[in-house]
PyMOL Python script that loads the backbone (N, CA, C, O; Angstrom):
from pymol import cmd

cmd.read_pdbstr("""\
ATOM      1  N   UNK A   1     -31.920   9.907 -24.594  1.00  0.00           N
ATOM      2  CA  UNK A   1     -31.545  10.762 -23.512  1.00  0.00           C
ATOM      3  C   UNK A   1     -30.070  10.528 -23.207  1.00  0.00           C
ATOM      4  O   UNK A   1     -29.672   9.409 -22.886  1.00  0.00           O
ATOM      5  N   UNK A   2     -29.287  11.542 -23.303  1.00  0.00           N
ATOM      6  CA  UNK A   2     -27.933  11.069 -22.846  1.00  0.00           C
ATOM      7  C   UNK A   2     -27.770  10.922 -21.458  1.00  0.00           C
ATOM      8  O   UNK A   2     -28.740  11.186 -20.748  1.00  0.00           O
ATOM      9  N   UNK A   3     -26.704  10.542 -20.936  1.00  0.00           N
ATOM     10  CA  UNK A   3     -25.969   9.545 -19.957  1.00  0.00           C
ATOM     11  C   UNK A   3     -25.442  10.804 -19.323  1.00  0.00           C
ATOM     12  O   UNK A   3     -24.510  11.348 -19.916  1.00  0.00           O
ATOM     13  N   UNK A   4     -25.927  11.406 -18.113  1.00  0.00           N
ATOM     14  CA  UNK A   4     -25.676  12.453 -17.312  1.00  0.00           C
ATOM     15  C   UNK A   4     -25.005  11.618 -16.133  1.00  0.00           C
ATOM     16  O   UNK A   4     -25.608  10.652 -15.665  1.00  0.00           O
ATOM     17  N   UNK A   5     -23.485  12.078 -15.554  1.00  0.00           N
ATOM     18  CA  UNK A   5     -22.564  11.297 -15.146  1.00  0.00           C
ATOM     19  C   UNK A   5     -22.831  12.235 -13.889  1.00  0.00           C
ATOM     20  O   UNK A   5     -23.088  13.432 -14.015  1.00  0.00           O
ATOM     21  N   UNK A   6     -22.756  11.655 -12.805  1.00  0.00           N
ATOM     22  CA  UNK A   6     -23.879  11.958 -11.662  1.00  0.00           C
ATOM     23  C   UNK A   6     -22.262  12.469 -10.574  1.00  0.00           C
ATOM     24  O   UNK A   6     -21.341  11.748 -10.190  1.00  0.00           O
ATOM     25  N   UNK A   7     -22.441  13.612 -10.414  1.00  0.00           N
ATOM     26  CA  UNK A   7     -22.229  14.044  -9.145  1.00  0.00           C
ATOM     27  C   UNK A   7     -21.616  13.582  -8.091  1.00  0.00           C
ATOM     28  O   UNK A   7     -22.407  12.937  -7.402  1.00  0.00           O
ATOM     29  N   UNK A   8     -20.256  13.631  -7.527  1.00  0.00           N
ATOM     30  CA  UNK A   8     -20.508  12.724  -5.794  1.00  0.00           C
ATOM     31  C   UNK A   8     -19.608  14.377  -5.117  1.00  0.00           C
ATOM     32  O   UNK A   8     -18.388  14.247  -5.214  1.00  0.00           O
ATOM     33  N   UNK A   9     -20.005  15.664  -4.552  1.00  0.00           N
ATOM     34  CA  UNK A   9     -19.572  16.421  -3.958  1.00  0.00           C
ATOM     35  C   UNK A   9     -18.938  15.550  -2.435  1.00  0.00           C
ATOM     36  O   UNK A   9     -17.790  15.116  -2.334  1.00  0.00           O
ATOM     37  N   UNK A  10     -19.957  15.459  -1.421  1.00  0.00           N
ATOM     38  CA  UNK A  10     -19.485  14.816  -0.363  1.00  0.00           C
ATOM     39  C   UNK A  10     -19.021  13.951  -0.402  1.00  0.00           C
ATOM     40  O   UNK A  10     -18.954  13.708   0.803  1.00  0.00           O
ATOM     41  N   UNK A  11     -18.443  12.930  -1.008  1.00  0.00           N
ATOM     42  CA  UNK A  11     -17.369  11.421  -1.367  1.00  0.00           C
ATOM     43  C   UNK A  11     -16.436  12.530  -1.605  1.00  0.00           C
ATOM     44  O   UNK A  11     -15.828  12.449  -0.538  1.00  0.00           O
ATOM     45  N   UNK A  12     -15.757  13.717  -2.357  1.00  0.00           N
ATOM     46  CA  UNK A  12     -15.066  14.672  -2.568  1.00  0.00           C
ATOM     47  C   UNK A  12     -14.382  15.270  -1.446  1.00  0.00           C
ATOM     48  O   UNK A  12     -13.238  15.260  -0.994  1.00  0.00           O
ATOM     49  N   UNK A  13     -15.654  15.869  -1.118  1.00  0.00           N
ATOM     50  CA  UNK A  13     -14.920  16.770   0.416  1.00  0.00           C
ATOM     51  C   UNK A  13     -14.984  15.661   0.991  1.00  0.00           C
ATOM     52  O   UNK A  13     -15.313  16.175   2.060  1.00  0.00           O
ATOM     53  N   UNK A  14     -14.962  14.661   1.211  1.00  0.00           N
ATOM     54  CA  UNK A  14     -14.173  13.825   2.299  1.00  0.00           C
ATOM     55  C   UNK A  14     -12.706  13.330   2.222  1.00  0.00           C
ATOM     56  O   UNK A  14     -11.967  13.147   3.188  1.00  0.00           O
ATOM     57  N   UNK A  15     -12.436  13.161   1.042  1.00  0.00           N
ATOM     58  CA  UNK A  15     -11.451  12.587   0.501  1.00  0.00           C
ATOM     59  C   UNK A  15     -10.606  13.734   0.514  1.00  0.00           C
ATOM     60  O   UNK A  15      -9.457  13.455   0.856  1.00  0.00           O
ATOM     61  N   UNK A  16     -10.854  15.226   0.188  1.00  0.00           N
ATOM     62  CA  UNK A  16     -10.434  15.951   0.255  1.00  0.00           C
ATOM     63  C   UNK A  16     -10.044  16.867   1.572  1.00  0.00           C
ATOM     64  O   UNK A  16      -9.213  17.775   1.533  1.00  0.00           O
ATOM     65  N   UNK A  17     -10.619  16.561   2.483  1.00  0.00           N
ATOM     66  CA  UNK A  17     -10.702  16.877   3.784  1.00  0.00           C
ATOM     67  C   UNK A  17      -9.794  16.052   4.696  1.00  0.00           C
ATOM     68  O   UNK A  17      -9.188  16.604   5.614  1.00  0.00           O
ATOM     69  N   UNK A  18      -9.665  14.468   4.413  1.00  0.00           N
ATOM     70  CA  UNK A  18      -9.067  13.164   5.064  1.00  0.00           C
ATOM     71  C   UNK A  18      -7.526  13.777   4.541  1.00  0.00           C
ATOM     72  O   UNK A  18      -6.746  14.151   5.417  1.00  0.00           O
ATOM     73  N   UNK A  19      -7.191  13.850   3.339  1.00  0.00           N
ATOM     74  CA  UNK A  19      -5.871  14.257   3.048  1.00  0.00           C
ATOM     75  C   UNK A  19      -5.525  15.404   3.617  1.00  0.00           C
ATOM     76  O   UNK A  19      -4.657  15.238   4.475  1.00  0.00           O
ATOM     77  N   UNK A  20      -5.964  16.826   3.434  1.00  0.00           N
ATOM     78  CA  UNK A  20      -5.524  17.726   4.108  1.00  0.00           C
ATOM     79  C   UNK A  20      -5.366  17.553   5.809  1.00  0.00           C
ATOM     80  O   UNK A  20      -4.408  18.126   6.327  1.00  0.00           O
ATOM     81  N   UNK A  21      -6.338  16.733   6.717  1.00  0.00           N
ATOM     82  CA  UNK A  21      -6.067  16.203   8.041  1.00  0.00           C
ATOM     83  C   UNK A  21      -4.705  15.372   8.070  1.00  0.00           C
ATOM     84  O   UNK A  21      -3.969  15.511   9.047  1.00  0.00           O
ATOM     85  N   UNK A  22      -4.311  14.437   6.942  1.00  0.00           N
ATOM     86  CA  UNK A  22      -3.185  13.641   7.386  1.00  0.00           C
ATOM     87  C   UNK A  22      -2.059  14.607   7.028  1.00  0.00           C
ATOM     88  O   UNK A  22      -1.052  14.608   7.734  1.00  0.00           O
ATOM     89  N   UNK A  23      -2.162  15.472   5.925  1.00  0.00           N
ATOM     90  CA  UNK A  23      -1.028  16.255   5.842  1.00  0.00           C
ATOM     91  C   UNK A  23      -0.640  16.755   7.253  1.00  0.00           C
ATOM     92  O   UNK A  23       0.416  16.448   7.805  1.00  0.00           O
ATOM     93  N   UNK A  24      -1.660  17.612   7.824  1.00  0.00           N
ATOM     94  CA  UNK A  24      -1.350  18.913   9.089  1.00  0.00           C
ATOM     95  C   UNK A  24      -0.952  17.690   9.809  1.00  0.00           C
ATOM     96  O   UNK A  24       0.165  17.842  10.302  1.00  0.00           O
ATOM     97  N   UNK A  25      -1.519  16.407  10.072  1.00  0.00           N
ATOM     98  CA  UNK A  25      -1.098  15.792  11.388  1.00  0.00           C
ATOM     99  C   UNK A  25       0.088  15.639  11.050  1.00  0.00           C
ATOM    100  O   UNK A  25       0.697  16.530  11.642  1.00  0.00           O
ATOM    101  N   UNK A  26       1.092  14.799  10.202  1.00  0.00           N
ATOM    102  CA  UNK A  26       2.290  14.863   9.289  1.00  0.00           C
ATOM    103  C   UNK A  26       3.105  15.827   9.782  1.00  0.00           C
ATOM    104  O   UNK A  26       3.920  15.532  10.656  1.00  0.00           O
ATOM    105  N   UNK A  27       3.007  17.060   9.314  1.00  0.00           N
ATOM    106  CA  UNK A  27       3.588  18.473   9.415  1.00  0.00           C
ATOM    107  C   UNK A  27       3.867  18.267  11.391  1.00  0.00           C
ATOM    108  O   UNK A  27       4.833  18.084  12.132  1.00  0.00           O
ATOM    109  N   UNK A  28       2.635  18.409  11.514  1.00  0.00           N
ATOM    110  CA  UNK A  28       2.672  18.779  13.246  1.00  0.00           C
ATOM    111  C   UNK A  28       3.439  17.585  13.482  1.00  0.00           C
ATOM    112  O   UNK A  28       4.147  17.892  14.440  1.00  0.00           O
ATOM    113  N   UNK A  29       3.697  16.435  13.168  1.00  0.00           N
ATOM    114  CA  UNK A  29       4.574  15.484  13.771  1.00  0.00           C
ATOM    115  C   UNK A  29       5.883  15.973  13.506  1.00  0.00           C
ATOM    116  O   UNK A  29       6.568  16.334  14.462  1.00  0.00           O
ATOM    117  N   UNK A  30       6.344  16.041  12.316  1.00  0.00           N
ATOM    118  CA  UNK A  30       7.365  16.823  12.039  1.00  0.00           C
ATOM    119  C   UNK A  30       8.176  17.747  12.821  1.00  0.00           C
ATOM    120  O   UNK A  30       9.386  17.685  13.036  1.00  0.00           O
ATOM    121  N   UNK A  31       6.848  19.108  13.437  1.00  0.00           N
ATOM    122  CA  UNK A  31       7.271  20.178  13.625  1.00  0.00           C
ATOM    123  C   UNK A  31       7.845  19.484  15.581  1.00  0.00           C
ATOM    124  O   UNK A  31       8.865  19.685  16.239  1.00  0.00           O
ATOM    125  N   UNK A  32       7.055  18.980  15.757  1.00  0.00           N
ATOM    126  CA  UNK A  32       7.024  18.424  17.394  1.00  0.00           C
ATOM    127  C   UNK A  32       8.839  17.816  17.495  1.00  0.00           C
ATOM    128  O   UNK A  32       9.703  18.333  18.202  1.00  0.00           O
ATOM    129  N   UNK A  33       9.008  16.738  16.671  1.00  0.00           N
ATOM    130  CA  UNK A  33      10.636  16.005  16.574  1.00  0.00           C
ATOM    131  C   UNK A  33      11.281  17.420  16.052  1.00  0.00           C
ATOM    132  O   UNK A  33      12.280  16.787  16.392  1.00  0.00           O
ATOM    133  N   UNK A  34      11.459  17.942  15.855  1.00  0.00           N
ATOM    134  CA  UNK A  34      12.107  19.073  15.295  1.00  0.00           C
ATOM    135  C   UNK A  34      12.253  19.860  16.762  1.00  0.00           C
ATOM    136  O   UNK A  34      13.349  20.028  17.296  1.00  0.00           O
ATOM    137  N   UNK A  35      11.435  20.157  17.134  1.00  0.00           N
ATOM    138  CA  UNK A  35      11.431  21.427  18.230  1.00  0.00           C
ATOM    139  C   UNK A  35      12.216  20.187  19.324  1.00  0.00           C
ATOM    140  O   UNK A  35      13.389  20.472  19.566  1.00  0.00           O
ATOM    141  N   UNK A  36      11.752  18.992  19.931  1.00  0.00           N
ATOM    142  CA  UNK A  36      12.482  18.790  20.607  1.00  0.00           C
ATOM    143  C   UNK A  36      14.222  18.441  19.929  1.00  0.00           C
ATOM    144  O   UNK A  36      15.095  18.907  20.660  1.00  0.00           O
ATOM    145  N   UNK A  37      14.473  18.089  19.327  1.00  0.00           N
ATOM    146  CA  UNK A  37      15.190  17.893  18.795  1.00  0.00           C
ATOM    147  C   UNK A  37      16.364  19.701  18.943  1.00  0.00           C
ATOM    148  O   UNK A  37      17.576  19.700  19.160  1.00  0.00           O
ATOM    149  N   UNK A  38      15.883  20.400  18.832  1.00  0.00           N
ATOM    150  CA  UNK A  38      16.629  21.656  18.593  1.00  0.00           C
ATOM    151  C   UNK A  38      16.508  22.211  19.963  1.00  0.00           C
ATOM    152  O   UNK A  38      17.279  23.069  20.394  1.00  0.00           O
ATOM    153  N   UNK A  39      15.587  21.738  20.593  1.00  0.00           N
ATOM    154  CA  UNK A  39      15.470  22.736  22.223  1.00  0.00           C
ATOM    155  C   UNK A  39      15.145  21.442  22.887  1.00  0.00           C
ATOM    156  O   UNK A  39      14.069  20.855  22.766  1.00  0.00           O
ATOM    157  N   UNK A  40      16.339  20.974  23.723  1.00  0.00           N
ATOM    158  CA  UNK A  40      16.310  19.949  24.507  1.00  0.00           C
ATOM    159  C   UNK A  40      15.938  20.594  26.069  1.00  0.00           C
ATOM    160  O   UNK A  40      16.426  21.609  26.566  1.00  0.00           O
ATOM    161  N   UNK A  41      14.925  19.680  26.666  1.00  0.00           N
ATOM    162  CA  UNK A  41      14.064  20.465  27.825  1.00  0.00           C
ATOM    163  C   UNK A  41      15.195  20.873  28.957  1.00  0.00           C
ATOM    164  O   UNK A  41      16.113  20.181  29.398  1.00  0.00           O
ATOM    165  N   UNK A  42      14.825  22.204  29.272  1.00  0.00           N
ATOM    166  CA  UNK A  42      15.889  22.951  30.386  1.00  0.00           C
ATOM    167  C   UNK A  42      15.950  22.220  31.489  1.00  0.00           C
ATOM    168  O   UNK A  42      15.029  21.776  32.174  1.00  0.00           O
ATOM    169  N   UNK A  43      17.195  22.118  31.626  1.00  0.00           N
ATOM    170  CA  UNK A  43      17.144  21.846  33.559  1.00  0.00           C
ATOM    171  C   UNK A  43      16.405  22.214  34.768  1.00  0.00           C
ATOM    172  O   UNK A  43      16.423  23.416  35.033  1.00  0.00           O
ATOM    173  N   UNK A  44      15.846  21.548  35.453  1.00  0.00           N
ATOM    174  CA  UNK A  44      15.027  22.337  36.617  1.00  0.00           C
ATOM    175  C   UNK A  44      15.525  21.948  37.715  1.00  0.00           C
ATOM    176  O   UNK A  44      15.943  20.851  38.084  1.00  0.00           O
ATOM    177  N   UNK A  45      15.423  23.248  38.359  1.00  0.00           N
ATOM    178  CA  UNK A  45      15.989  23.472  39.792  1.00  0.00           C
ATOM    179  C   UNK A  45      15.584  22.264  40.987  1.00  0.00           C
ATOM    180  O   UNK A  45      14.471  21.893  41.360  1.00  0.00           O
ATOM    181  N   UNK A  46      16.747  21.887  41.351  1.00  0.00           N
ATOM    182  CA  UNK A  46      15.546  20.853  42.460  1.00  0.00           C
ATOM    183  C   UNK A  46      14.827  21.513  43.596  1.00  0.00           C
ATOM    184  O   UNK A  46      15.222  22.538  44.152  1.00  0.00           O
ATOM    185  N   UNK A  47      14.003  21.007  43.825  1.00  0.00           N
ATOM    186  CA  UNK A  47      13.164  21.477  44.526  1.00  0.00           C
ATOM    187  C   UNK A  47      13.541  21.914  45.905  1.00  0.00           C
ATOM    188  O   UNK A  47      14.423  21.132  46.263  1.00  0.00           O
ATOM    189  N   UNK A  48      13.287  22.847  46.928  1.00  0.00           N
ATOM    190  CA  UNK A  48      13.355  22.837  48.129  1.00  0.00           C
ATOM    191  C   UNK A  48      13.048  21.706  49.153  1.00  0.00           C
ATOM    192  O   UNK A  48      11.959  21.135  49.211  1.00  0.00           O
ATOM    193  N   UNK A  49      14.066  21.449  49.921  1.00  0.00           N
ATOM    194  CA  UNK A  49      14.006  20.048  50.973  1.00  0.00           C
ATOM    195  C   UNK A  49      12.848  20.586  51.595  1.00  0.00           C
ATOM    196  O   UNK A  49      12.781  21.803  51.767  1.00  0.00           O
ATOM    197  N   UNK A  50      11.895  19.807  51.967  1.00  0.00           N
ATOM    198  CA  UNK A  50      10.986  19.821  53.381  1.00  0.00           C
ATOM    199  C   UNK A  50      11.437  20.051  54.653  1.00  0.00           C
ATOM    200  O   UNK A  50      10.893  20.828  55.437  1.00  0.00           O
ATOM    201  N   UNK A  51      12.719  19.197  54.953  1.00  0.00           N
ATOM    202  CA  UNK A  51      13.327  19.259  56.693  1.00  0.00           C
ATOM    203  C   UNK A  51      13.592  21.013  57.129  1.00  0.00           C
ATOM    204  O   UNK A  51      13.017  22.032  56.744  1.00  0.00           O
ATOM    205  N   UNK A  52      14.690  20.800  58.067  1.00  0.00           N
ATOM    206  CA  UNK A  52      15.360  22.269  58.393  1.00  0.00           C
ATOM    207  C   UNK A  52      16.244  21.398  58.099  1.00  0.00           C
ATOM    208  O   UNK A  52      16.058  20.218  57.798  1.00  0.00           O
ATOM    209  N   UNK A  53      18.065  22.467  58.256  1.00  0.00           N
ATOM    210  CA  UNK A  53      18.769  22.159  58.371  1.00  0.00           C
ATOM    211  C   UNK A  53      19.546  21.707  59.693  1.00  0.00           C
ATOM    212  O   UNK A  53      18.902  21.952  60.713  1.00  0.00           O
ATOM    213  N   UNK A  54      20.395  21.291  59.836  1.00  0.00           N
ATOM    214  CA  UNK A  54      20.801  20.992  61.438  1.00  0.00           C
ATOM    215  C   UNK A  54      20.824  22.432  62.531  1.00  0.00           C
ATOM    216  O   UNK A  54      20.311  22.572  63.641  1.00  0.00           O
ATOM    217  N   UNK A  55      21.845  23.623  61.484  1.00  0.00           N
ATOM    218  CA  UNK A  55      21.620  24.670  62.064  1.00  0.00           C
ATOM    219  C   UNK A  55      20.612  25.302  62.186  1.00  0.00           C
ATOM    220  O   UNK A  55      20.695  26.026  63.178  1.00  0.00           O
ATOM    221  N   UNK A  56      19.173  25.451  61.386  1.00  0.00           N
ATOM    222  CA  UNK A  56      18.509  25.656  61.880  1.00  0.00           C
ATOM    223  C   UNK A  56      17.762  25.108  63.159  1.00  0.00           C
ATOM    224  O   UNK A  56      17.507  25.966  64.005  1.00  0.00           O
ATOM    225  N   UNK A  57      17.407  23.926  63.407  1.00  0.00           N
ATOM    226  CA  UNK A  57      17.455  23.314  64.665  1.00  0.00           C
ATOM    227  C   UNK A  57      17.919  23.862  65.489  1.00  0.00           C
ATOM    228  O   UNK A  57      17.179  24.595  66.146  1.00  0.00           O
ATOM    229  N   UNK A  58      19.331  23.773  65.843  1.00  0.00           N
ATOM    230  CA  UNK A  58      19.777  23.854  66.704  1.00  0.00           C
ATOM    231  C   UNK A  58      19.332  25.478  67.203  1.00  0.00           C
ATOM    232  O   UNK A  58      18.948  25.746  68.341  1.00  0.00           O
ATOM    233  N   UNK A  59      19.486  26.539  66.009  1.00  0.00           N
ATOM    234  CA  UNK A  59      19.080  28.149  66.555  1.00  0.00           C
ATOM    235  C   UNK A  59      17.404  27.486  67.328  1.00  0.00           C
ATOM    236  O   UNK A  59      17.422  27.626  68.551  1.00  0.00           O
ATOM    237  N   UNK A  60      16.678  27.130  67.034  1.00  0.00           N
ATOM    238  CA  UNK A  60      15.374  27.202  67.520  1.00  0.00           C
ATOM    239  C   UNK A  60      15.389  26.417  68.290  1.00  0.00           C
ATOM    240  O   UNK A  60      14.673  26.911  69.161  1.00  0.00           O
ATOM    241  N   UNK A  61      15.795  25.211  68.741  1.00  0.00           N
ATOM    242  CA  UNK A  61      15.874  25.031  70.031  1.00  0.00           C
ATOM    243  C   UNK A  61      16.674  26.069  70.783  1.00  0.00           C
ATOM    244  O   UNK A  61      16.067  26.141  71.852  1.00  0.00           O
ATOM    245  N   UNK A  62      17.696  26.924  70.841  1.00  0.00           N
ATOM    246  CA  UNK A  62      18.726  28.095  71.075  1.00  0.00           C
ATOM    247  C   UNK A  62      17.360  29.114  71.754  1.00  0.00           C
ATOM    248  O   UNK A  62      17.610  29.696  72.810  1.00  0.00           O
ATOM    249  N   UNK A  63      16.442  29.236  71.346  1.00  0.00           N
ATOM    250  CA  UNK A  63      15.017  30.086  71.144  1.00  0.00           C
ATOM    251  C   UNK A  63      14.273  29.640  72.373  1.00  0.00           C
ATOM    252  O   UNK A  63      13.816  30.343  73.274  1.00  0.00           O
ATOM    253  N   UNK A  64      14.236  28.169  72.215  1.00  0.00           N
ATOM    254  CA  UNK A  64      12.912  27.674  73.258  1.00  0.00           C
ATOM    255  C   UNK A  64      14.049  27.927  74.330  1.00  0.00           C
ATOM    256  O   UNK A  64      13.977  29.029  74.874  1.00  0.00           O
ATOM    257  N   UNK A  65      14.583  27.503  74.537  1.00  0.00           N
ATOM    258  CA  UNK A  65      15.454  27.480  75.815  1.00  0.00           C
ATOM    259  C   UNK A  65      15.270  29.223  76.407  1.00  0.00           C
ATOM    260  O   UNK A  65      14.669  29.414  77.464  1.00  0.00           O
ATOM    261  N   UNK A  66      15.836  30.379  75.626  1.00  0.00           N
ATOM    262  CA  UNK A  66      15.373  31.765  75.892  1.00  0.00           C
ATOM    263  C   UNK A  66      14.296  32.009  76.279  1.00  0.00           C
ATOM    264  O   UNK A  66      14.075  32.684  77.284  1.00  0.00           O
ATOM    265  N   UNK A  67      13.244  31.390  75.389  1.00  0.00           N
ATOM    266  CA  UNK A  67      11.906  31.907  75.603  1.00  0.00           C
ATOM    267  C   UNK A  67      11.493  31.113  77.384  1.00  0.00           C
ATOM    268  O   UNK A  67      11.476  31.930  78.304  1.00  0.00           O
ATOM    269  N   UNK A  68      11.278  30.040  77.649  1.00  0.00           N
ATOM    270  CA  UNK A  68      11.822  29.036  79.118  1.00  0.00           C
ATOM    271  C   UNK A  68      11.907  30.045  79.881  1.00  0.00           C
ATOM    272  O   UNK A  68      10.960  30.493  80.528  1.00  0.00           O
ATOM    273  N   UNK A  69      13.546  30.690  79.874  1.00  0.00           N
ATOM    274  CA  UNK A  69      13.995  31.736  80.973  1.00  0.00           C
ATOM    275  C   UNK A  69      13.441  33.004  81.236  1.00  0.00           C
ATOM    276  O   UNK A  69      13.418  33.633  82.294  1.00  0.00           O
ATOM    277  N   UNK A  70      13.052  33.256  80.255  1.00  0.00           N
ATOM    278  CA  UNK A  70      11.975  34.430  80.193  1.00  0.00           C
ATOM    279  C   UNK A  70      12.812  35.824  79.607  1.00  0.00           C
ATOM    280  O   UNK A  70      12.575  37.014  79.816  1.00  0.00           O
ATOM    281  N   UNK A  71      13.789  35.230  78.864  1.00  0.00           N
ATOM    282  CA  UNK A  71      14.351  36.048  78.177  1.00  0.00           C
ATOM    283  C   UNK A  71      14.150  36.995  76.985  1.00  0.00           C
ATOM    284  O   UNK A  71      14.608  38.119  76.781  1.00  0.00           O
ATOM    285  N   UNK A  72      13.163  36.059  76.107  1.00  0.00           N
ATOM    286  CA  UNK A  72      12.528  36.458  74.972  1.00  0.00           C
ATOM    287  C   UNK A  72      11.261  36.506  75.443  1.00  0.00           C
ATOM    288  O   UNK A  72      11.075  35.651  76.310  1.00  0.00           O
ATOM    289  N   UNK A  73      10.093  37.340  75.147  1.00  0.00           N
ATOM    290  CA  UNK A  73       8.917  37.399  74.864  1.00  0.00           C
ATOM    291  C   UNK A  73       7.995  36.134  73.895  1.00  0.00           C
ATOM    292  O   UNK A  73       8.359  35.317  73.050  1.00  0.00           O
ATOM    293  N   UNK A  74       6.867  36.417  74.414  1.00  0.00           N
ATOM    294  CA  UNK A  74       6.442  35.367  73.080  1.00  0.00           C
ATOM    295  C   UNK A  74       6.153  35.957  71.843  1.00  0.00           C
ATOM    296  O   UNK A  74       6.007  35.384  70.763  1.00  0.00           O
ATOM    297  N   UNK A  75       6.066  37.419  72.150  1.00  0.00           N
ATOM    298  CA  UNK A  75       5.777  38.022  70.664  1.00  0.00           C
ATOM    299  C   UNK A  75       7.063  37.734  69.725  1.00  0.00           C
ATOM    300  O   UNK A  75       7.027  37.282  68.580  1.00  0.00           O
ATOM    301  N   UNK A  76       8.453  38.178  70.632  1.00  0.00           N
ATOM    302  CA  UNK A  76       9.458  37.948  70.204  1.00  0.00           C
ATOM    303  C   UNK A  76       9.672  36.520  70.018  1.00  0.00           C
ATOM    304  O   UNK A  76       9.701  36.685  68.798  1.00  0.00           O
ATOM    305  N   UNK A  77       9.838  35.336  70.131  1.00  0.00           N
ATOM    306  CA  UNK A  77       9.416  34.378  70.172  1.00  0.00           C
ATOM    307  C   UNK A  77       9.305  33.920  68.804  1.00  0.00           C
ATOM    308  O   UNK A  77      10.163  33.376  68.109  1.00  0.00           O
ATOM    309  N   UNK A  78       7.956  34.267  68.494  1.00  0.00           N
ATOM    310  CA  UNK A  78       7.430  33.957  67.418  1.00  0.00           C
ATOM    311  C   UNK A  78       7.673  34.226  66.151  1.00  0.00           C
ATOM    312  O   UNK A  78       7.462  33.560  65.138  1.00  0.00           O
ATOM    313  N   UNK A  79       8.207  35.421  66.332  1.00  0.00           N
ATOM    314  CA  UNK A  79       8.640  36.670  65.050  1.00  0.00           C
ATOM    315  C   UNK A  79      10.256  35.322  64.649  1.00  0.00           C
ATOM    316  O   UNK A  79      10.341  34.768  63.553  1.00  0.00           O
ATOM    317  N   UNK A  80      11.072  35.136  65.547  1.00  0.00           N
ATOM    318  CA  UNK A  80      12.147  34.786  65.583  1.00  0.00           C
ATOM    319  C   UNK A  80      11.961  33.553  64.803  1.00  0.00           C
ATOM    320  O   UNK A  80      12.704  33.448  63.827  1.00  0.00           O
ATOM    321  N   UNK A  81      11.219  32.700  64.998  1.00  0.00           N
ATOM    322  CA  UNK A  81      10.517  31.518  64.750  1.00  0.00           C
ATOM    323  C   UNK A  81      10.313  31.739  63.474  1.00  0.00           C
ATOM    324  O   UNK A  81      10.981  31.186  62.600  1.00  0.00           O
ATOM    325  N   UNK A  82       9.179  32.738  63.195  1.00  0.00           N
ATOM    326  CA  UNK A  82       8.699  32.756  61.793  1.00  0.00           C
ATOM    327  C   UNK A  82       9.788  33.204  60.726  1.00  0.00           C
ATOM    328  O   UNK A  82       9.760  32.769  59.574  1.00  0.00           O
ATOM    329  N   UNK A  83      10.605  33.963  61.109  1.00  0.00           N
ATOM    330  CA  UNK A  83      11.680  34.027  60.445  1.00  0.00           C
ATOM    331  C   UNK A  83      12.638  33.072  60.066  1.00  0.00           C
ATOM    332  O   UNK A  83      12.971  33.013  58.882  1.00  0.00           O
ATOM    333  N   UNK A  84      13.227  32.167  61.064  1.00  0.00           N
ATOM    334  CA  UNK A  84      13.724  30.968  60.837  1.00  0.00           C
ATOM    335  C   UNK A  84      13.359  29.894  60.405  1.00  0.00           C
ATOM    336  O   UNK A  84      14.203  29.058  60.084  1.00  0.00           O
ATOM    337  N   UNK A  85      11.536  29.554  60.247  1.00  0.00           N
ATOM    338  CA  UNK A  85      10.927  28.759  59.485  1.00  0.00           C
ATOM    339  C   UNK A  85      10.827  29.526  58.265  1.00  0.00           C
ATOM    340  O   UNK A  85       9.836  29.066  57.698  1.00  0.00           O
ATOM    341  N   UNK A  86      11.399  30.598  57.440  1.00  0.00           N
ATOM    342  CA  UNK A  86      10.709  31.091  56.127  1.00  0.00           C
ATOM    343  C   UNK A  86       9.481  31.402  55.843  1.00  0.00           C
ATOM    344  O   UNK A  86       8.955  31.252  54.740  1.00  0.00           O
ATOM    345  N   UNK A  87       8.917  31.894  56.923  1.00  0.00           N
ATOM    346  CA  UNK A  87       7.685  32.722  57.324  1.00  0.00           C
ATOM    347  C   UNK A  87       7.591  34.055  56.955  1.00  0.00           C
ATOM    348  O   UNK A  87       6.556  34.498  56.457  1.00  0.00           O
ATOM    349  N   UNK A  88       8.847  34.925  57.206  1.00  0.00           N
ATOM    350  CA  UNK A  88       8.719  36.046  56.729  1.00  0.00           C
ATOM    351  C   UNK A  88       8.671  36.425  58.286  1.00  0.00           C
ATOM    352  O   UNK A  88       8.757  35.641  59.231  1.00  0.00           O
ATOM    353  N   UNK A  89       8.486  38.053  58.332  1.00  0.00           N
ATOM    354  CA  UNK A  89       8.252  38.823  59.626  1.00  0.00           C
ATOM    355  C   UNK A  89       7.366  38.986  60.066  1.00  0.00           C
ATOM    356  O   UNK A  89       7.307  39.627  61.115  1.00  0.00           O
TER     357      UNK A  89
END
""", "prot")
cmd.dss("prot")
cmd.show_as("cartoon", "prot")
cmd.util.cbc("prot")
cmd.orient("prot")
């Protein structure tokens, strides 16, 4: 009976599968140093402060004091307010 030399498919596709995975990871490492490398990350805006500014302060206290005398309304008041906090109208 001759000597029938036996088969290993899956020992194959593994071996064959393990290489094509280290290639793409390879490549994708590649491609990653490359991109930063050519597009260095944009500047970003700093962020908006939390506080007010002094002048704002000072207008809104300028406000309470009006509103006190009975100069301004409170509807008015408020509108004035929300505007000067970046509220919108």
């Amino acid at each position: 009976m001759p000597l029938v030399r036996r088969r290993r498919p899956l020992l194959r596709a593994a071996v064959v599968g393990g290489a094509a995975y280290t290639a793409g990871k390879r490549k994708r490492e590649a491609a990653g140093q490359m991109g930063q490398q050519e597009y260095p990350p944009a500047n970003q805006p700093a962020p908006p402060s939390a506080g007010m500014s002094p002048a704002a302060m000072e207008r809104l206290k300028e406000m309470a004091e009006l509103h006190d005398q009975g100069i301004l309304t409170d509807a008015e008041f408020e509108q004035q307010k929300r505007v000067l906090l970046g509220g919108g109208q």
